[in-house]
C-alpha positions in Angstrom: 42.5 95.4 106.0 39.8 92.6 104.9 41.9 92.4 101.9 44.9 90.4 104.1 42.7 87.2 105.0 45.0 84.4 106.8 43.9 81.0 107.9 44.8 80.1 111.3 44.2 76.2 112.6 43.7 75.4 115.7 45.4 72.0 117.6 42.1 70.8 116.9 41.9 71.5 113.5 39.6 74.1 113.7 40.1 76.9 110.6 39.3 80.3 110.9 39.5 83.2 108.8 41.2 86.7 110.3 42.7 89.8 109.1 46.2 90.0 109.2 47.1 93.8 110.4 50.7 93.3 110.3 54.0 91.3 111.2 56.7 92.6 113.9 60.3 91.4 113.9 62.3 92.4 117.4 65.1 94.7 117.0 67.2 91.8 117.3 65.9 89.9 114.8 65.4 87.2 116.7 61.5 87.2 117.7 59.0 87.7 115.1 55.0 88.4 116.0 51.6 88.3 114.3 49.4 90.7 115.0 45.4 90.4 113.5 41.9 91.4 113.9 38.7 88.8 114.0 36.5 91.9 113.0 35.5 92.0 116.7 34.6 95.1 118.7 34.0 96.4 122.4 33.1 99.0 124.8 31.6 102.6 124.5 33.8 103.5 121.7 33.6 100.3 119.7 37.5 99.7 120.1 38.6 97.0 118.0 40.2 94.1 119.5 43.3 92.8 118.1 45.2 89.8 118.8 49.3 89.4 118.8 50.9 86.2 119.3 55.0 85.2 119.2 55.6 83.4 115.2 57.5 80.4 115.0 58.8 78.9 112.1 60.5 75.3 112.8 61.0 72.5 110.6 58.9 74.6 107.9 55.5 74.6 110.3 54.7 77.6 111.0 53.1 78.2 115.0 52.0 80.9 117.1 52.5 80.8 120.9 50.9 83.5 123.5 53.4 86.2 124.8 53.4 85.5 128.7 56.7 87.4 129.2 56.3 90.8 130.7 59.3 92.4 128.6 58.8 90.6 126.3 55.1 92.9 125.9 57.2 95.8 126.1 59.1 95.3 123.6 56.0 94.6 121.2 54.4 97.8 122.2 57.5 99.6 121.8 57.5 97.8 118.0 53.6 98.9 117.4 54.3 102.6 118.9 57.4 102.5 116.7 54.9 101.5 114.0 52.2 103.9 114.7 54.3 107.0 115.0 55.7 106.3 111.6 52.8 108.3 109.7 
C-alpha cells in the first residue's frame, strides 16, 4: 500500500502525504470516490482508519468533498463490500 503515495493540499495549502487504497466509481458512473490511509491506527485491535471522500474533477482541478448524504454512504459501502468480496 505505501507504494501508492498521493499528495493531498489542503485550502490552506497545507501538503500531506497518504496512501491511496483505492478509487470507487458509482454504478452509475456518475460519482467517483477516494478512499486512503494516513498510516493511522485505533482501538484494542489496532484497526486502521481509513478516509473516503466524493472526487471531483471540474475545469481540470481535481477536489474532494466529504460524503454527508446518508445513501449516498450506502452506496460506497455497498461499492467497498462489492470490492472486498471479490477475492
Amino acid at each position: 500500500m505505501d507504494n501508492n503515495i498521493i499528495e493531498i493540499v489542503s485550502l490552506d495549502g497545507t501538503v500531506e502525504k497518504v496512501n491511496l487504497i483505492t478509487y470507487l466509481l458509482s454504478d452509475d458512473g456518475n460519482r467517483q470516490y477516494i478512499v486512503y490511509s494516513k498510516s493511522e491506527n485505533f482501538g484494542i485491535e489496532d484497526d486502521r482508519i481509513i478516509y473516503i471522500y466524493r472526487f471531483h474533477n471540474i475545469d481540470n482541478v481535481l477536489s474532494v468533498t466529504e460524503i454527508t448524504d446518508d445513501d449516498e454512504w450506502n452506496d460506497v459501502q455497498r461499492l467497498l463490500r462489492r470490492i472486498a468480496n471479490a477475492n
